[in-house]
PAZAPA-4460 file (N, C-alpha, C; in steps of 0.05 Angstrom, whole numbers, plus 32768, in hexadecimal, padded with zeros to 4 digits):
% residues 147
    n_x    n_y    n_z   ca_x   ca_y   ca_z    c_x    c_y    c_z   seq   type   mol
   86E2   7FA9   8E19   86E0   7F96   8E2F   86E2   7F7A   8E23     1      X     A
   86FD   7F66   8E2E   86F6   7F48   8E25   86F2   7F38   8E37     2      X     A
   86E7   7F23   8E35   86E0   7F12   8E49   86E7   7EF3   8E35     3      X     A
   86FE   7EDE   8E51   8706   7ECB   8E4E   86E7   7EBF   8E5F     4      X     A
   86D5   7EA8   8E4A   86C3   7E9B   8E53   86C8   7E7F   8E4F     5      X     A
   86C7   7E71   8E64   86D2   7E53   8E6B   86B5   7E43   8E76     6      X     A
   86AB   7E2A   8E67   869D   7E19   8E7E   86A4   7E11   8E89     7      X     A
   86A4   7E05   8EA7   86AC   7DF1   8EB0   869A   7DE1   8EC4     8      X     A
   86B0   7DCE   8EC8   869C   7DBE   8EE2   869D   7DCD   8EFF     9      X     A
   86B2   7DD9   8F06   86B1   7DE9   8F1E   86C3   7DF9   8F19    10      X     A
   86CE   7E0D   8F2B   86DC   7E25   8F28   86E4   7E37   8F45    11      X     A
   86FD   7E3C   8F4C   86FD   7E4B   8F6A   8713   7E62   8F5F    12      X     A
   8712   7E74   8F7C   8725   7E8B   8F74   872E   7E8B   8F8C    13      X     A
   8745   7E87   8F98   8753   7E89   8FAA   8769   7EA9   8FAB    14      X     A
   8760   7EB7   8FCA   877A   7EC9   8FC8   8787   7EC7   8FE3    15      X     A
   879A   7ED0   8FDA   87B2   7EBD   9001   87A6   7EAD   900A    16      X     A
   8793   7E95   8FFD   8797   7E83   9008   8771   7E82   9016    17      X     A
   876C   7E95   900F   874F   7E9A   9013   8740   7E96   8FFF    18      X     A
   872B   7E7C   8FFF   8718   7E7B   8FEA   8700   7E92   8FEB    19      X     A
   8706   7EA6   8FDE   86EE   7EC2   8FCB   86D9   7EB3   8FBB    20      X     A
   86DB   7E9D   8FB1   86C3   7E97   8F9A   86C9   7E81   8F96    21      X     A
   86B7   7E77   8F8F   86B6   7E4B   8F88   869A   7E45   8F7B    22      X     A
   8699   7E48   8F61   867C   7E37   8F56   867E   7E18   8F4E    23      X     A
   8668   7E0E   8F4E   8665   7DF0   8F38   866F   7DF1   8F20    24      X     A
   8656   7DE8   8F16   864D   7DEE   8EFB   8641   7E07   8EF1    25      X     A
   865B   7E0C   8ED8   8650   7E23   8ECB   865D   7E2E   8EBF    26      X     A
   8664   7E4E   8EC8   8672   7E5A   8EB4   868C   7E6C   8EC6    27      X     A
   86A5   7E66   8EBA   86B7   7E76   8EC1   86BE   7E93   8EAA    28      X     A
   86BC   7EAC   8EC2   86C3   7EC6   8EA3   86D9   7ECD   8EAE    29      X     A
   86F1   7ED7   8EA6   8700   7EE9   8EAA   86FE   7EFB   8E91    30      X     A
   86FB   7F17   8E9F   86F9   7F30   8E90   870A   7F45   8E97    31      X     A
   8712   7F4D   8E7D   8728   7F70   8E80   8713   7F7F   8E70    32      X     A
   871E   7F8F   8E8C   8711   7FB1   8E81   8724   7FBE   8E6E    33      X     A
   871D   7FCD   8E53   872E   7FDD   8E47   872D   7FFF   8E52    34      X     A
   873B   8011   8E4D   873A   802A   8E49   871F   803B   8E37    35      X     A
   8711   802B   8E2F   86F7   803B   8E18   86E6   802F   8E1E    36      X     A
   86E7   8015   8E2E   86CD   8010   8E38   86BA   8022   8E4F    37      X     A
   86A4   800D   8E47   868B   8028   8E51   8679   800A   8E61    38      X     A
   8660   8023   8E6F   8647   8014   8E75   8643   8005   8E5D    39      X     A
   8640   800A   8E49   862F   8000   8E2C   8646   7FDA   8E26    40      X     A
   8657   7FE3   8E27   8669   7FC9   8E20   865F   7FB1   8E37    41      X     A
   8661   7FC5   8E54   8652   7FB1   8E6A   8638   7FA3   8E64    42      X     A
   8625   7FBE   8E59   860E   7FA5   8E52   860B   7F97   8E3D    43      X     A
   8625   7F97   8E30   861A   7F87   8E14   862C   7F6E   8E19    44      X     A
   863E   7F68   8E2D   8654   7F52   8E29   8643   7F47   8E44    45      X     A
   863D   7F52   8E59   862C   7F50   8E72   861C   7F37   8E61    46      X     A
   85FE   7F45   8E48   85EE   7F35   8E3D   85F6   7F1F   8E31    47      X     A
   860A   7F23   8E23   8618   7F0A   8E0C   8617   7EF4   8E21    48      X     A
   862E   7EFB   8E3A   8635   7EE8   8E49   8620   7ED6   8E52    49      X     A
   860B   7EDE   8E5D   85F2   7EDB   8E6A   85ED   7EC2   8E4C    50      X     A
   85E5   7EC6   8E3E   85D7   7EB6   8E2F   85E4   7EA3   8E18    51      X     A
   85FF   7EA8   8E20   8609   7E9C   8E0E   860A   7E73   8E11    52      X     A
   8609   7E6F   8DF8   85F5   7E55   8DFF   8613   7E42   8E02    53      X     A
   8621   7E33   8E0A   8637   7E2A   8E11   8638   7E06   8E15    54      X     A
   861D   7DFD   8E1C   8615   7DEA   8E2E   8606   7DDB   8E1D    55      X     A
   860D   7DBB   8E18   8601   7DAF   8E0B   85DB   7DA5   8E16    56      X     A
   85D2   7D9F   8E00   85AF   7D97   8E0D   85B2   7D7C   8E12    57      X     A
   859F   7D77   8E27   85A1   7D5A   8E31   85A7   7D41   8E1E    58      X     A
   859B   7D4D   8E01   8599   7D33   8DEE   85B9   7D38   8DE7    59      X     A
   85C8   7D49   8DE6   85E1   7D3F   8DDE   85E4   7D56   8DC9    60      X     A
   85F4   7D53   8DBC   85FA   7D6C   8DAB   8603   7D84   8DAB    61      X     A
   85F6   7D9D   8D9B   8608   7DB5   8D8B   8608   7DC0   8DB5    62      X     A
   8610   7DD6   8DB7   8608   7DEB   8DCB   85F8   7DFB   8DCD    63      X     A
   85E4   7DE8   8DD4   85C7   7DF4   8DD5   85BB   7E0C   8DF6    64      X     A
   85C8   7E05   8DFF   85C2   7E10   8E16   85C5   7E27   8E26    65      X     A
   85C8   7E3B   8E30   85CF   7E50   8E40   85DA   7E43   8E60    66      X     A
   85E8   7E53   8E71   85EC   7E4D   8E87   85D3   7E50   8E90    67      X     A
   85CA   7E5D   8E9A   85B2   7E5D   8EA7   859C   7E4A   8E9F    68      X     A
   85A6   7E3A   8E93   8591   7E28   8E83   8592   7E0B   8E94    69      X     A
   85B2   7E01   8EA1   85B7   7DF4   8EAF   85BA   7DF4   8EC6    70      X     A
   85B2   7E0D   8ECD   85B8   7E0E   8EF0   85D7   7E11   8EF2    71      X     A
   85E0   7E16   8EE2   85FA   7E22   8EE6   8603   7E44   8EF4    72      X     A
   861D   7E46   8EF7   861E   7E59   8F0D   863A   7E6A   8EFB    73      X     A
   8642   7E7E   8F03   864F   7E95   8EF9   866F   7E9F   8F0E    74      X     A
   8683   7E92   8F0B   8698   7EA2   8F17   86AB   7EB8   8F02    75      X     A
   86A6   7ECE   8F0A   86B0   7EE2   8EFD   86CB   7EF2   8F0C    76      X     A
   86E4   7EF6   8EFD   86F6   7EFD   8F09   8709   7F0D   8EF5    77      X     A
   8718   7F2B   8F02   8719   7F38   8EF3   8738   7F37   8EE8    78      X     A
   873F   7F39   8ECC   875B   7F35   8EC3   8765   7F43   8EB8    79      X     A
   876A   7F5B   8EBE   877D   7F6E   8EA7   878E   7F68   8E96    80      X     A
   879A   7F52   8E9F   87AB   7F50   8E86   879F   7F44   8E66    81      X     A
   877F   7F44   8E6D   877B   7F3C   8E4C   8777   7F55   8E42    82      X     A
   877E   7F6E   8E4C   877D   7F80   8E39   879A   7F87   8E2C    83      X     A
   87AA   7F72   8E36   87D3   7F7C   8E2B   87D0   7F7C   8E09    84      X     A
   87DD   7F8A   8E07   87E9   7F89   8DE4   8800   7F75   8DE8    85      X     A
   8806   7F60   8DD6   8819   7F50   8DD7   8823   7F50   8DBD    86      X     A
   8828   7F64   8DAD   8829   7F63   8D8F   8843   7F6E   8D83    87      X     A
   8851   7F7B   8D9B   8870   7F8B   8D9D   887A   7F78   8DB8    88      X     A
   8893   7F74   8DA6   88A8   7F64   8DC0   889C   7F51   8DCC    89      X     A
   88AA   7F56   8DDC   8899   7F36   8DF6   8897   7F40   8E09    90      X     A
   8898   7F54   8E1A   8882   7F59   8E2D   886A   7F6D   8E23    91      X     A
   8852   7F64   8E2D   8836   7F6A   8E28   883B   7F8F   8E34    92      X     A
   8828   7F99   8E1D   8824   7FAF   8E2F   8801   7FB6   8E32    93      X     A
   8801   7FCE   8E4B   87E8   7FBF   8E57   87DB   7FE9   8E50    94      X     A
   87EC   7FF0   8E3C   87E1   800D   8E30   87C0   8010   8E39    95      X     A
   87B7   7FF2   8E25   8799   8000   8E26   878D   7FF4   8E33    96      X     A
   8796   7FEA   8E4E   8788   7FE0   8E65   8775   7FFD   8E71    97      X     A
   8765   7FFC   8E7E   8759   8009   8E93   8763   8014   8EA5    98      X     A
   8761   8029   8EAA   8778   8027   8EC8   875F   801C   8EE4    99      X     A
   8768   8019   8EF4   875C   8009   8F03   8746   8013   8F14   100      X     A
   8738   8029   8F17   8728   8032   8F26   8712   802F   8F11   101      X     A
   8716   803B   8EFA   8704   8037   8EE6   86F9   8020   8EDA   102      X     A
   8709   8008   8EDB   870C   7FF3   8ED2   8701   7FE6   8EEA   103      X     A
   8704   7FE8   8F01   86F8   7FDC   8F1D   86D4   7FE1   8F21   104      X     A
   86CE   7FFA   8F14   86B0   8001   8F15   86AD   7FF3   8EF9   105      X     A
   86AE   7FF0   8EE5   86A3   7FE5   8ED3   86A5   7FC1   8ED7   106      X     A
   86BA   7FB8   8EDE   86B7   7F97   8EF2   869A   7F99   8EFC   107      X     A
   869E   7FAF   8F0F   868E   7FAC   8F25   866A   7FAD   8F14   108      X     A
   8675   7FC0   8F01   8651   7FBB   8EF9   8649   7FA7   8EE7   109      X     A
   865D   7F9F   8EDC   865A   7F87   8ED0   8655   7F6C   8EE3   110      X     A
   865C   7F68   8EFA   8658   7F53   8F03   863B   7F52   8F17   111      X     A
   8638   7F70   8F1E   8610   7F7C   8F1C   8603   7F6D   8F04   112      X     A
   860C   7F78   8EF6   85F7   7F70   8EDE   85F3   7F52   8EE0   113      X     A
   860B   7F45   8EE5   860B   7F2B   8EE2   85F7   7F1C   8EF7   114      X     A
   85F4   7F29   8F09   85EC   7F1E   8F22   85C1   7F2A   8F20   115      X     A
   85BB   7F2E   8F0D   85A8   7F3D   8F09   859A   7F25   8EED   116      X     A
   85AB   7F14   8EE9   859E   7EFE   8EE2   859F   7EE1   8EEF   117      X     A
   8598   7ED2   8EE7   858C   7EB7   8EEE   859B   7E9A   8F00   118      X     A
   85B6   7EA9   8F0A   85C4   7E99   8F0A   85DD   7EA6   8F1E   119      X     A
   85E1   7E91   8F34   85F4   7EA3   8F45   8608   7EA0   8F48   120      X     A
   861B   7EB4   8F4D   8633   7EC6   8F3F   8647   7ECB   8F58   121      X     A
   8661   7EC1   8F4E   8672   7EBF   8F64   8684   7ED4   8F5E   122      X     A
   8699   7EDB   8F6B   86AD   7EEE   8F5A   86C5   7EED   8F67   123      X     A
   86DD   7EF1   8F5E   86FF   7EF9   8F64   86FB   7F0C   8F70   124      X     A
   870E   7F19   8F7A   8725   7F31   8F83   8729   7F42   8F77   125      X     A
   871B   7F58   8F68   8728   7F6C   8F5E   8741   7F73   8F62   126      X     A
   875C   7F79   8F4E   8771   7F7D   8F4F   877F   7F76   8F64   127      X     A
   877F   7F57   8F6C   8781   7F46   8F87   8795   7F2B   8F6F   128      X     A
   87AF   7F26   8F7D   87B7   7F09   8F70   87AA   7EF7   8F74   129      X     A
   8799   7EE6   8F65   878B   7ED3   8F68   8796   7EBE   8F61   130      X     A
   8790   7EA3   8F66   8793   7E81   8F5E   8773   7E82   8F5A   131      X     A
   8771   7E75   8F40   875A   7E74   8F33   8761   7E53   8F26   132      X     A
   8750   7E41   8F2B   8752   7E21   8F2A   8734   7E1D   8F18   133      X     A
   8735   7E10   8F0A   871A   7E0A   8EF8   8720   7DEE   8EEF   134      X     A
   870F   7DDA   8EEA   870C   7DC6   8EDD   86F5   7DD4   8EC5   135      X     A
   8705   7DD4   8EAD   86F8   7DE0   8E93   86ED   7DC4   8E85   136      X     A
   86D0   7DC8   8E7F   86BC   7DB7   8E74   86C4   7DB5   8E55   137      X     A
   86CC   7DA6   8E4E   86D0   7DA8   8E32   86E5   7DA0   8E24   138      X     A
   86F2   7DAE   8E25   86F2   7DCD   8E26   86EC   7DDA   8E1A   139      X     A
   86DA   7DEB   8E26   86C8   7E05   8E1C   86D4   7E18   8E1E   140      X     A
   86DF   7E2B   8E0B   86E6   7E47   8E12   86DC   7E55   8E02   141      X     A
   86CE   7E71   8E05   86D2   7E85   8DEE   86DC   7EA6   8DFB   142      X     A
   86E5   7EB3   8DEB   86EC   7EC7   8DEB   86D5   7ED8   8DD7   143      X     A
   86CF   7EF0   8DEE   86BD   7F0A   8DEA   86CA   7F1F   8DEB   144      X     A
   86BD   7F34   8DD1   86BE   7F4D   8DD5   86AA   7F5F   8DCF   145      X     A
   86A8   7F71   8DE8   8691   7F88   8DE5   8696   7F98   8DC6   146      X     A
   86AC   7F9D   8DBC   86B0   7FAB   8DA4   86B2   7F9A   8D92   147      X     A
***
């Protein structure tokens, strides 16, 4: 399981034209499900995410802080394509993607989990074309993996 984690100042997910999700401040995830992921990857990237400290402290400085530390909020949206191999030729192949039923319940409990902490949690479209718009804080990005 990886997860693209972005701060920002706000964040929406638009599909046909229909806003699904819009936070402030906080945290933008996009996550792919792999083929070998499990519950276990869910709760360990679920936790990381949750506490990962991203957010400077009022005095200024290192990234002292957690989202939930600022009253920040959580839009989570799901992206298969960060599971493509891009390492042969030039089109990505998406081998060790999830296939999608599987990969749709593990989103799905991952974004449970998420919602089971401190801070409230917006979400995309499962396997839906989305327009996803963010003003990124920072820019902050990191990239996670459950393995």
């Amino acid at each position: 399981m990886k997860a693209v984690v972005q701060r920002v100042k706000e964040a929406q997910v638009l599909v046909a034209g229909e806003l699904v999700g819009k936070i402030r401040k906080g945290v933008l995830v996009f996550l792919g499900v792999e083929k070998n992921d499990s519950a276990a990857d869910v709760e360990s990237l679920a936790k990381k995410v949750l506490q990962l400290r991203m957010f400077p402290s009022p005095q200024g400085g290192r990234m002292d802080l957690a989202n939930f530390e600022v009253d920040g909020e959580f839009l989570i949206v799901s992206q298969f394509t960060l599971a493509a191999d891009c390492n042969n030729g030039n089109r990505p192949s998406f081998d060790t993607a999830a296939p999608p039923d599987a990969a749709q319940k593990l989103y799905d409990l991952f974004v449970q989990k998420m919602k089971q902490g401190p801070c409230r949690v917006q979400t995309g479209r499962f396997q839906a074309m989305m327009d996803v718009t963010l003003v990124n804080d920072g820019p902050v990005t990191f990239i996670l993996q459950s393995k």
